[in-house]
C-alpha positions in Angstrom: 134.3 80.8 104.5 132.9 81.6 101.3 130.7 83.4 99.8 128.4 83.2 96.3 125.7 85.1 94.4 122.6 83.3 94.8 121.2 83.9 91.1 124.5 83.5 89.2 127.0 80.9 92.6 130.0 83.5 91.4 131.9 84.4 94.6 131.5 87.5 96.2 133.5 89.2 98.8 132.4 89.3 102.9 131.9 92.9 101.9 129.4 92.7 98.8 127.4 89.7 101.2 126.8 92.5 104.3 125.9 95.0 102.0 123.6 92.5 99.5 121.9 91.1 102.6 121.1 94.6 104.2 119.8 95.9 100.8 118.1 93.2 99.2 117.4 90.1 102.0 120.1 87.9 99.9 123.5 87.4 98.7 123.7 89.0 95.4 127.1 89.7 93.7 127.1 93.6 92.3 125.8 92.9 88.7 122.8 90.9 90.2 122.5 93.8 92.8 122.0 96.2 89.7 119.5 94.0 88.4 117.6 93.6 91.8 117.2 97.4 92.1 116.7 98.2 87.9 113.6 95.5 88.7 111.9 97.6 91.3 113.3 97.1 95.0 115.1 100.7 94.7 117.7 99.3 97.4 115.3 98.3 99.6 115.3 95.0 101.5 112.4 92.5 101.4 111.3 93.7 104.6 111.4 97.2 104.0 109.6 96.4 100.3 106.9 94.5 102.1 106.5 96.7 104.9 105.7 99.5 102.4 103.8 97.7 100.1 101.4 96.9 102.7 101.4 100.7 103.9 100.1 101.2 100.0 97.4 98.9 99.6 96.3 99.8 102.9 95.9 103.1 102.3 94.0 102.7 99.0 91.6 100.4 101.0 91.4 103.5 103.7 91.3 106.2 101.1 88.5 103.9 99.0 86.1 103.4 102.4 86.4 106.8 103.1 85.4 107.5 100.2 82.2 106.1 100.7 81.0 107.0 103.8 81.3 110.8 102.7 79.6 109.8 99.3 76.6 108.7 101.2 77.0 111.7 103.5 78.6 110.1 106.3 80.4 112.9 108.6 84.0 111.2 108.8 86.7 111.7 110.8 90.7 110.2 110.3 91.3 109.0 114.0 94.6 107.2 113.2 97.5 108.3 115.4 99.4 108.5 111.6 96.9 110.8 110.4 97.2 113.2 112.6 101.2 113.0 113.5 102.6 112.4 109.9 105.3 109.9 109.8 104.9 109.0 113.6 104.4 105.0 112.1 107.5 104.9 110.4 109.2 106.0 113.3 107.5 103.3 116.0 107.8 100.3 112.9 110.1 98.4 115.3 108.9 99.8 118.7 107.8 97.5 121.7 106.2 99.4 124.6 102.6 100.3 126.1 102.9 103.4 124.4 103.4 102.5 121.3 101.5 99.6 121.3 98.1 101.5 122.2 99.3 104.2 119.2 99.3 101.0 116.6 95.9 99.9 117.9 93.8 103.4 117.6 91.5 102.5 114.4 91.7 104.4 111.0 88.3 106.5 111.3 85.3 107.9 113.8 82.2 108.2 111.3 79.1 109.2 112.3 75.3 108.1 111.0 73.9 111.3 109.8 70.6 109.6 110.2 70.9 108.4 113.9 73.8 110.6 114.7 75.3 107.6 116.5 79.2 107.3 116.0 81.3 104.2 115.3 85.1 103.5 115.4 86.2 101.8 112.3 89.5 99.6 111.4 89.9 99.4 107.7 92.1 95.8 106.5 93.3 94.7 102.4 92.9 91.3 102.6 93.8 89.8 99.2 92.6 86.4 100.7 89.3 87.8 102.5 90.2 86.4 105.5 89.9 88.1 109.3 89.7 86.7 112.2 89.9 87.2 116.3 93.8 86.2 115.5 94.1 89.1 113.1 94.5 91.5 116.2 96.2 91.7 119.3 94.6 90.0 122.1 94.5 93.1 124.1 93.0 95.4 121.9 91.0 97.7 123.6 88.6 99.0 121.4 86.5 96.5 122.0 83.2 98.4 120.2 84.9 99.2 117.1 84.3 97.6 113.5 86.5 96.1 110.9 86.0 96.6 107.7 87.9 94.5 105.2 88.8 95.2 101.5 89.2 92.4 99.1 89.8 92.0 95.6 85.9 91.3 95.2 84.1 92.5 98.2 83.8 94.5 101.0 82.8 93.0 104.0 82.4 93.9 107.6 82.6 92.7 111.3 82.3 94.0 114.7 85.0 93.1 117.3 82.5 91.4 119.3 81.4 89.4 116.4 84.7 88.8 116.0 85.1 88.0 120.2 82.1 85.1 119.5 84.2 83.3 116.9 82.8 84.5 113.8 85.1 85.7 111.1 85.3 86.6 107.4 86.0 84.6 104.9 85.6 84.4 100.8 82.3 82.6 101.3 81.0 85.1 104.3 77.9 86.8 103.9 78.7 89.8 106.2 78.9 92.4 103.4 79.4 95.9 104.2 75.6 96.8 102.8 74.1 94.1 104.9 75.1 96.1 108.6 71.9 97.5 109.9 74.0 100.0 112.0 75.3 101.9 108.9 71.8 101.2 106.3 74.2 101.6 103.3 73.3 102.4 99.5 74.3 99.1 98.1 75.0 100.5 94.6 77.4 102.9 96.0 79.5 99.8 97.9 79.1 98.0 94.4 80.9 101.1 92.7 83.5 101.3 95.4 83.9 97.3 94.7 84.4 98.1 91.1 87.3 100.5 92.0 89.2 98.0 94.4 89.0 95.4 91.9 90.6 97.9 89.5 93.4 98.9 92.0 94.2 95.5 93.9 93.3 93.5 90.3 97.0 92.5 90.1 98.0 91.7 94.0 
């Protein structure tokens, strides 16, 4: 059987087609290889380069929500299983039991109304489409009193799960803004700033 570079149909050997499709996700001979990585996949399949690319922009929309909350005097805690055992993500990325499952599910933060004192779990999403929906999480998620708060090129908008449970959703024509939840009685300005910074970071996504 033979095999050929995808970009250039030049025949490569069974060895150079393992190693291309481990690295890169296709069969590339060696110079195309080269040019793969020189372009920005540093060796990395297209799994692996997805998988991390999402771990980026959703940390920027973490980092960028948090960010907020304090500025507005929130008291906010990082509740994420990754936050508080570094690296502990990485490690369960291809891990299927209860155990695991239930570390994957614990939301980003705990903040807490400074006003009211009342506390709230919250699940921080990038969506570059602004969409969320029920199908968005796992159908046994058990924090079933937690809110979602998802980050968009535009907006940021937020649900509750049971919102979410009644067959609402978000969408790029929602009106469930972030500054409209009563629960949290947010400066509006200061979501508009945040806005102006995620347009800035996820401008070219």
């Amino acid at each position: 059987m033979e095999y050929c570079c995808k970009e250039c149909k030049k025949e490569i050997t069974l060895e150079e087609y393992d190693y291309s499709i481990d690295k890169y996700g296709l069969p590339l001979c060696r110079i195309h290889q080269k040019k793969n990585f020189q372009n920005g996949n540093n060796g990395l399949s297209k799994k692996e380069s997805r998988y991390k690319e999402g771990m980026i922009k959703g940390r920027i929309a973490e980092t960028l929500v948090e960010e907020l909350f304090l500025s507005l005097g929130y008291n906010v805690f990082r509740y994420g299983m990754e936050n508080t055992v570094p690296g502990i993500m990485k490690l369960l990325k291809d891990v299927r039991s209860d155990v695991a499952g239930m570390i994957k599910k614990m939301p980003d933060f705990v903040i807490q109304n400074p006003k009211t004192g009342e506390v709230y779990f919250v699940e921080v999403k990038f969506r570059a489409s602004e969409e969320f929906s029920l199908s968005d999480i796992d159908k046994d998620f058990p924090f079933t009193n937690a809110f979602f708060i998802v980050v968009s090129k535009k907006h940021i908008k937020c649900i509750s799960y049971k919102e979410l449970d009644k067959g609402e959703k978000i969408t790029p024509t929602s009106h469930n803004y972030l500054g409209n939840r009563k629960e949290c009685e947010l400066d509006k300005e200061v979501i508009k700033a945040v806005c102006y910074f995620a347009t800035k970071f996820f401008s070219e996504v």
